[in-house]
C-alpha positions as CSV (number, residue, x, y, z in Angstrom):
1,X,13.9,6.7,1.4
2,X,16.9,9.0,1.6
3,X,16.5,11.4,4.7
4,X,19.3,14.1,5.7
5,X,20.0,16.1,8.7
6,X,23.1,17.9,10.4
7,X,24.6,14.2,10.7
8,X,24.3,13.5,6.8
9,X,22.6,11.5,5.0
10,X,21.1,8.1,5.6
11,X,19.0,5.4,3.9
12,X,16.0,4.3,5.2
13,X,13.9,1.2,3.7
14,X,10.5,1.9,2.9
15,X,9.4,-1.0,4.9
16,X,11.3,0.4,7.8
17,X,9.9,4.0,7.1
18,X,6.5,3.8,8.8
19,X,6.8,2.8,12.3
20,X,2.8,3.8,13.6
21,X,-0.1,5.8,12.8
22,X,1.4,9.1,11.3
23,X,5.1,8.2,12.8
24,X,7.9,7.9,10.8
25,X,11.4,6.6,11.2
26,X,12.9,10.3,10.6
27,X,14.4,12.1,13.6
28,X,13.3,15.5,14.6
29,X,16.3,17.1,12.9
30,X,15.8,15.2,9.1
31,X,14.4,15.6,6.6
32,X,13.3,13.2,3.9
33,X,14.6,14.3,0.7
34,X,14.3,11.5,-2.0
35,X,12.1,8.6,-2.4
36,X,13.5,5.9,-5.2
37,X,11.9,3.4,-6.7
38,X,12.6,1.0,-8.6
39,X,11.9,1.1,-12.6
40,X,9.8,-1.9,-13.4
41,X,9.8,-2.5,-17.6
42,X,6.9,-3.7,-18.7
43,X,4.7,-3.9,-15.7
44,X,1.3,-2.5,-15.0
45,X,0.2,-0.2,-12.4
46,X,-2.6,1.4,-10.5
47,X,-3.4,3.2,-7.7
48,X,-7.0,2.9,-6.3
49,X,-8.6,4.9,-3.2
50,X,-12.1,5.1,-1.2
51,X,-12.8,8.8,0.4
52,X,-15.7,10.8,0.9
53,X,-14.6,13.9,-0.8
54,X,-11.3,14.2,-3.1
55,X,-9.4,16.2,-0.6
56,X,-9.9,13.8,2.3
57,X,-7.8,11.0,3.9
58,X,-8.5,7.6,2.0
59,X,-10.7,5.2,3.6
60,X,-8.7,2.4,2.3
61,X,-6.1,2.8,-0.7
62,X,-4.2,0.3,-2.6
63,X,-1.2,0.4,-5.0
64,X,-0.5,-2.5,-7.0
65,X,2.1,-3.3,-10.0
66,X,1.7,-6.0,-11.9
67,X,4.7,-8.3,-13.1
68,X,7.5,-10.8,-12.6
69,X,7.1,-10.1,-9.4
70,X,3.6,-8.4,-8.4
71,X,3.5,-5.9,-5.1
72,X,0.3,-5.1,-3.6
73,X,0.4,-1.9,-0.7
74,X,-2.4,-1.3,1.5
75,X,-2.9,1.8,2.9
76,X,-5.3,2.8,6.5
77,X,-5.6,-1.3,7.0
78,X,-2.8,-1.0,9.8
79,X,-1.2,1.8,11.9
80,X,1.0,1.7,8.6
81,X,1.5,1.3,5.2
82,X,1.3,-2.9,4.6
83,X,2.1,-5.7,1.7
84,X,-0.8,-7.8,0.6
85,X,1.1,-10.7,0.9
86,X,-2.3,-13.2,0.4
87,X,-2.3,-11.4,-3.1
88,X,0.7,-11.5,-4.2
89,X,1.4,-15.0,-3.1
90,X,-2.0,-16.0,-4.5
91,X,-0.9,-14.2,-7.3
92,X,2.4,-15.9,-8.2
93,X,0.2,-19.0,-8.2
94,X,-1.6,-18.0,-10.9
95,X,-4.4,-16.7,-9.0
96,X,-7.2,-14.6,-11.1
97,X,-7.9,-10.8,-10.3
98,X,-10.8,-11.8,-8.3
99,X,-9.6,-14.6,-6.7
100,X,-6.2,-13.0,-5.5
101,X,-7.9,-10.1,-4.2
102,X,-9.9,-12.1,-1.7
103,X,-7.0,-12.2,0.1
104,X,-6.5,-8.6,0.6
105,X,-7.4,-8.1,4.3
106,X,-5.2,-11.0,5.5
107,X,-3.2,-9.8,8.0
108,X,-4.2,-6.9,8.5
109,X,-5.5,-4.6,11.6
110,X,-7.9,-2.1,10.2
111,X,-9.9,0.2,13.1
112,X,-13.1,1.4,13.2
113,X,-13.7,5.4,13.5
114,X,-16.3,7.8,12.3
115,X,-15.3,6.8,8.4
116,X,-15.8,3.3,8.4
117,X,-15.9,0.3,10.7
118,X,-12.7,-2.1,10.5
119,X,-15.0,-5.1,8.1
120,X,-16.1,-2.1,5.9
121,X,-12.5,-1.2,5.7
122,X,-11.9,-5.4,5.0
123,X,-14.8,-5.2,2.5
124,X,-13.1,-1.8,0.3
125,X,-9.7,-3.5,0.3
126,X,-10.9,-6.5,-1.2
127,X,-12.7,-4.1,-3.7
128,X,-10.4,-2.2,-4.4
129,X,-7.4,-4.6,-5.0
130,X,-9.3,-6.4,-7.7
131,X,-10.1,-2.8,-9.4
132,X,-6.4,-2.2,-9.2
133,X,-5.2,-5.8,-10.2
134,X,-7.8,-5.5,-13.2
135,X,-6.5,-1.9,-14.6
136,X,-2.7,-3.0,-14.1
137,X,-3.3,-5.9,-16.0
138,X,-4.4,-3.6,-18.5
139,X,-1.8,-1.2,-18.4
């Protein structure tokens, strides 16, 4: 993440980006001005959410890319953004879909509010990661 601000510019990593629920790493006076990422040849991809309506807030959301070296995020399962590391590890292994994405909720610190109680939330990302595993496979 590349943030500016009347001191310049600075570099911020993405896993340093998030610090709590809706807090970011940026100081009052920045801006974040360009995200990069990585191009991955030859890997699939796919982006899964759970919401009640298409505008809202996902429930639980997931982006995976499949390849060399698989990434899983995990989105409302934590005060931030997280790594599926039980996947991917699981994954590397040689793991199927569905066995890999049992391991979605490990580690993780989902709450409970008016949307969805925190094993619900446990319950989607597990869903969800194998429907995302399954398409980027595909891709």
């Amino acid at each position: 993440m590349l943030v500016q601000g009347p001191r310049g510019r600075r570099e911020i990593p993405a896993t340093e980006f998030f610090t709590d629920f809706l807090e970011t790493a940026l100081a009052p006076d920045e801006m974040l001005v360009e995200i990069r990422v990585p191009k991955m040849n030859g890997s699939g991809w796919s982006f899964q959410k759970f919401h009640r309506r298409a505008q809202d807030w996902a429930i639980v959301g997931c982006a995976v890319v499949r390849g060399d070296e698989p990434g899983i995020a995990l989105i409302n399962m934590g005060p931030t953004p997280t790594r599926a590391q039980g996947v991917e590890r699981a994954l590397q292994e040689g793991a199927s879909a569905e066995d890999a994405a049992s391991h979605a909720a490990e580690g993780t610190e989902p709450t409970t509010d008016l949307n969805a109680n925190a094993e619900f939330r446990r319950h989607l990302a597990r869903v969800l990661v194998r429907r995302a595993l399954t398409e980027a496979a595909s891709t």
